[in-house]
C-alpha positions as CSV (number, residue, x, y, z in Angstrom):
1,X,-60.4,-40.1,-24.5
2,X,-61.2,-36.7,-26.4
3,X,-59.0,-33.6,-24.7
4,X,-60.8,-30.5,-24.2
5,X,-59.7,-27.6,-25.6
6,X,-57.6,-25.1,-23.0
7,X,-59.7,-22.7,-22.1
8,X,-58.6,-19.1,-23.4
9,X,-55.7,-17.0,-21.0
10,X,-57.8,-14.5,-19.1
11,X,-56.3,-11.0,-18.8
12,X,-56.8,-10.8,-14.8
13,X,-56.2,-7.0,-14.7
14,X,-59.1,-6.4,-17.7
15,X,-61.3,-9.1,-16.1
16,X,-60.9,-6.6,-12.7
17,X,-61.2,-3.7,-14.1
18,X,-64.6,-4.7,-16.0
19,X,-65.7,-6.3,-12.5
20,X,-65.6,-3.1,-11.2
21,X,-67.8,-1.2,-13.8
22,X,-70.3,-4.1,-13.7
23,X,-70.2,-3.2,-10.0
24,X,-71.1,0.5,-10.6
25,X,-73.4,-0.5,-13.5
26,X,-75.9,-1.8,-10.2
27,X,-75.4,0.7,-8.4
28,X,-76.5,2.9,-11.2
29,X,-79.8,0.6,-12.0
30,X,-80.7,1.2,-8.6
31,X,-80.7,4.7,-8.5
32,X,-82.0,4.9,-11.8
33,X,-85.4,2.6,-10.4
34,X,-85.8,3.6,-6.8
35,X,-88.8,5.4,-5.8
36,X,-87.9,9.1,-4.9
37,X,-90.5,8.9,-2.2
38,X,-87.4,6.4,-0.1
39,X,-84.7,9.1,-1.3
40,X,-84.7,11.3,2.3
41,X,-87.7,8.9,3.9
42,X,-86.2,8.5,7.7
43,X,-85.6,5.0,8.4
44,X,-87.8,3.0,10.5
45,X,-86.5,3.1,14.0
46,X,-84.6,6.1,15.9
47,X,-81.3,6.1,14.3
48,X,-80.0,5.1,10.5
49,X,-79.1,6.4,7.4
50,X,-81.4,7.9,5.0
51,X,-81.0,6.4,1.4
52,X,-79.4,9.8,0.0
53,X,-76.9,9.5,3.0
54,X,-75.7,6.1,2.2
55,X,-75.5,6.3,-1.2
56,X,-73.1,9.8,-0.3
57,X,-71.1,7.8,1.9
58,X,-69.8,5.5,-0.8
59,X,-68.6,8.4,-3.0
60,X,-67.7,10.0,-0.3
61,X,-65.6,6.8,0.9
62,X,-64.3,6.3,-2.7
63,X,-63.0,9.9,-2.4
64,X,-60.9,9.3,0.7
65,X,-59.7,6.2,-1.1
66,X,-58.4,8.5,-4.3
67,X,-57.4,10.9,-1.9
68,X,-54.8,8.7,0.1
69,X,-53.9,6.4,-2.2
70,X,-53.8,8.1,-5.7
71,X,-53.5,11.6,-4.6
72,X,-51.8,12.7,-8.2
73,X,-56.0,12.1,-9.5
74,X,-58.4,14.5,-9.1
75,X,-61.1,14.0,-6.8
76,X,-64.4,14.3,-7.9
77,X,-66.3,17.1,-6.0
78,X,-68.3,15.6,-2.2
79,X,-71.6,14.7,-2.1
80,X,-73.8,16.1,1.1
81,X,-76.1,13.4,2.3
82,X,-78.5,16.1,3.8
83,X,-78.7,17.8,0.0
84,X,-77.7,15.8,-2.7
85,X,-80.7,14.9,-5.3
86,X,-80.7,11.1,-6.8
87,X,-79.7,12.6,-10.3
88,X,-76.5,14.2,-8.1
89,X,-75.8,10.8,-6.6
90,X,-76.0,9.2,-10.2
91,X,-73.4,11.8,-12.1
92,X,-70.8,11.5,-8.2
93,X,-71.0,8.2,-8.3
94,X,-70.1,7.7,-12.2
95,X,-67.4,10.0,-11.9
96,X,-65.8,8.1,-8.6
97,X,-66.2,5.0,-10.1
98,X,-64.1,6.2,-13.2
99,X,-61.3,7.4,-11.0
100,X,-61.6,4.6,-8.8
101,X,-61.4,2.5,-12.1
102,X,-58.2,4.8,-12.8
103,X,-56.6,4.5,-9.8
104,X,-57.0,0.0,-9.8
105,X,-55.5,0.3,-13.6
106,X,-52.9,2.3,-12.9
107,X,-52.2,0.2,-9.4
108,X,-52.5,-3.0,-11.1
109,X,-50.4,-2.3,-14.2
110,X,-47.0,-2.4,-12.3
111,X,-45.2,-5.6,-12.9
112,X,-46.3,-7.2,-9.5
113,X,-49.9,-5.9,-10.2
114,X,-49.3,-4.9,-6.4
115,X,-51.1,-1.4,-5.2
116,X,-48.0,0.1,-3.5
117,X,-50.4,2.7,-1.6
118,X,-54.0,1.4,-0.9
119,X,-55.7,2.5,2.4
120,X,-58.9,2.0,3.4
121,X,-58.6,4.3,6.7
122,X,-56.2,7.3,7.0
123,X,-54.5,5.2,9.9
124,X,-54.1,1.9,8.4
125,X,-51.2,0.2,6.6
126,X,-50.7,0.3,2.9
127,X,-52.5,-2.6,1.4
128,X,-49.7,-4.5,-1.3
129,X,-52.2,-6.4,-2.5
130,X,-54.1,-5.2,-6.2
131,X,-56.8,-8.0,-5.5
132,X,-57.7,-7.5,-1.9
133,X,-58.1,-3.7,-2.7
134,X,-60.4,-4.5,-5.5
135,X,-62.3,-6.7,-3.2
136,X,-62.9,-4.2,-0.8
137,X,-64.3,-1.9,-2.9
138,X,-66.7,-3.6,-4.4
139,X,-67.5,-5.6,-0.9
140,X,-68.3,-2.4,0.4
141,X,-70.4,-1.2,-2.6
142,X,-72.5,-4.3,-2.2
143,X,-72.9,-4.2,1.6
144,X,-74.8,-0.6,0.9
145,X,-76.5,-1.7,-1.9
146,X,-78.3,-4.5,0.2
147,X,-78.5,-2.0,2.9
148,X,-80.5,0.1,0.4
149,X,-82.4,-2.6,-1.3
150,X,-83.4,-3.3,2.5
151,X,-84.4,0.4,3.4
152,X,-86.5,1.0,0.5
153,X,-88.4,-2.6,1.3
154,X,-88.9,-1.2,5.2
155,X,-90.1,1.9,4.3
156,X,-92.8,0.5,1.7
157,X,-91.3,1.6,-1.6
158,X,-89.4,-1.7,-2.3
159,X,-87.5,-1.7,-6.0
160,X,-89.4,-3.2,-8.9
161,X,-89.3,-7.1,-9.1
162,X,-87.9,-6.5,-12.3
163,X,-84.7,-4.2,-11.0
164,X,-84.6,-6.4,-7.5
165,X,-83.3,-9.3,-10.1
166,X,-81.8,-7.6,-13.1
167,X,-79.4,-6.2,-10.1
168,X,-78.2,-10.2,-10.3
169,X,-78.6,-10.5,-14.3
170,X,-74.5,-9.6,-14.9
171,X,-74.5,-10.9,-18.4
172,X,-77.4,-8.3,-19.0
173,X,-75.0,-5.5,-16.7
174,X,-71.8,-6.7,-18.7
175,X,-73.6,-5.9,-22.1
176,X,-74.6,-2.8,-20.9
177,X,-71.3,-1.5,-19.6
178,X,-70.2,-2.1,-23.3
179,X,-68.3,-5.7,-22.8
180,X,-68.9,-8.5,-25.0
181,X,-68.9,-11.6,-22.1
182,X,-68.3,-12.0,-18.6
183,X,-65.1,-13.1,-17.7
């Protein structure tokens, strides 16, 4: 019986830390293709968020996050959900990601790959886990993404067929973020 050949070792922390720009990477093709008509629309119903507040709220969250558990990085300046434009939300929520991305490489670089200081809520535990952090962040990314994808549908500006799938075509987001093949 033929052996297969072992698969190459997979560099965990890279494959992470390119995850996560992937992750921003569709957050960015979203902005970049959503009608501005959805951008401040009021969502159907009496209460919600408009699409300009949600998409505040994650760099907003993924400020707090710098703020308690990587406090020696800068913070990016706040985005206000009742002002912001869509080309303001782009350029916060590059320059979050990249100190988000900071903060994970630095966290995850210790010998453990442990992030000593991780919390999601002001009142909650440090997190010593560098994975579960990671999968926070980009769980709660994609939550507000389908949240947005959603909106915009409800409101009768839904994305492009073209963007609604590319959002899923990571080999096409990988190549665009600069890296050669998923991991």
């Amino acid at each position: 019986m033929a052996r297969l050949a072992a698969p190459a070792a997979i560099d965990f922390r890279q494959a992470l830390l390119e995850t996560y720009a992937v992750n921003d990477r569709t957050n960015q093709v979203l902005l970049e293709h959503l009608d501005p008509g959805a951008w401040r629309a009021k969502p159907p119903g009496r209460k919600g968020r408009t699409i300009a507040a949600i998409f505040a709220h994650v760099h907003n969250i993924r400020r707090k996050w710098l703020r308690l558990s990587a406090p020696h990085l800068k913070l990016p300046a706040p985005l206000d959900r009742a002002r912001c434009t869509q080309k303001q939300a782009r350029a916060a929520l590059a320059e979050s990601a990249a100190r988000c991305s900071e903060m994970l490489a630095q966290a995850l670089a210790g010998p453990d790959g442990r992030v000593r200081n991780f919390r999601r809520d002001g009142w909650a535990r440090p997190w010593p886990v560098g994975a579960a952090m990671f999968t926070y962040m980009v769980s709660h990314d994609a939550h507000h993404r389908g949240q947005v994808c959603m909106l915009a549908h409800q409101l009768g500006l839904p994305l492009p067929i073209q963007t609604a799938s590319g959002i899923w075509n990571w080999e096409r987001l990988w190549r665009e973020c600069g890296f050669t093949h998923p991991r």
